[in-house]
C-alpha positions as CSV (number, residue, x, y, z in Angstrom):
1,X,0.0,0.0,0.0
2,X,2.5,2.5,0.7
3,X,4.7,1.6,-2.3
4,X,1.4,2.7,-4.7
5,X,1.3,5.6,-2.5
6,X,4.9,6.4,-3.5
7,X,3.9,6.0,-7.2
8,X,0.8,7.9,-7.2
9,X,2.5,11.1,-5.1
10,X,5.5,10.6,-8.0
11,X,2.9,10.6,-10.7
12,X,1.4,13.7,-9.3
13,X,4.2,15.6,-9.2
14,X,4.7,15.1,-12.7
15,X,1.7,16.0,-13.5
16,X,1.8,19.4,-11.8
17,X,4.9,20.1,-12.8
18,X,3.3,19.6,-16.4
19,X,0.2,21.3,-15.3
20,X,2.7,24.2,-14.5
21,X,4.4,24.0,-18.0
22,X,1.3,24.1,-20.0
23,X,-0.3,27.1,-18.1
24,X,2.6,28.8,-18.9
25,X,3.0,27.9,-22.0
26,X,-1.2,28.9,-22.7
27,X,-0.3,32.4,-21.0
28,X,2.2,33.2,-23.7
29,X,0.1,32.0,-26.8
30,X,-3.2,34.3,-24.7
31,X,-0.5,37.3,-25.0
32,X,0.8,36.5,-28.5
33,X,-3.2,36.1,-29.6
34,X,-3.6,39.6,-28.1
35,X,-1.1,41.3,-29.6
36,X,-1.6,39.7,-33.0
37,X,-5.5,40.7,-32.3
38,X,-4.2,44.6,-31.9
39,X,-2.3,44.7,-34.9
40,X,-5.1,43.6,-36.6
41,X,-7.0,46.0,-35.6
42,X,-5.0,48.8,-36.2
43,X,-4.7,47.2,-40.0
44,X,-8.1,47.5,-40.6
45,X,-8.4,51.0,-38.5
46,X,-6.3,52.1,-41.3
47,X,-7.5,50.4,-44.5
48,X,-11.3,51.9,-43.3
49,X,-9.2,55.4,-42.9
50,X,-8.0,54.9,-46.4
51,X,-10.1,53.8,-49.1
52,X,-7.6,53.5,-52.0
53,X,-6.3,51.1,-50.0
54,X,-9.6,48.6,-50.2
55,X,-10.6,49.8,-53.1
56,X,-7.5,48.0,-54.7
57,X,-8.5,44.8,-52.9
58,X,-12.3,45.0,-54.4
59,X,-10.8,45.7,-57.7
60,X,-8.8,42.6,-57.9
61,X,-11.3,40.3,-56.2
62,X,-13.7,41.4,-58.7
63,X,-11.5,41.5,-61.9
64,X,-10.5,37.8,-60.9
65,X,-14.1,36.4,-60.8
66,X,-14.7,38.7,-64.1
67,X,-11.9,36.7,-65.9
68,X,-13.3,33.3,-64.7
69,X,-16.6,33.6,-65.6
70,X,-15.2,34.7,-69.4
């Protein structure tokens, strides 16, 4: 009995330990998801601030379906 004890409080450590790693490692990607999310933000901020800009991108989704329907 006290010998699976031993295992089991072994095999929980480990698994804290990983516990540990992986909340870690979640933080980072949660502040690498945030940042990427206020980039994108301030991408589109300034396509809506200039329309030349998404004008272009119309242009060329709509001259591509133009030359497949031909």
């Amino acid at each position: 009995m006290e010998r699976l004890n031993s295992k089991l409080y072994v095999e929980n450590c480990f698994i804290m330990k990983e516990n540990e790693r992986l909340r870690k490692k979640a933080e980072l990607l949660n502040q690498e998801n945030q940042q990427l999310l206020v980039q994108l933000k301030q991408k589109l901020s300034k396509a809506n601030k200039n329309p030349n800009g998404s004008n272009n991108d119309n242009n060329v989704s709509s001259s591509s379906s133009a030359s497949g329907q031909s």
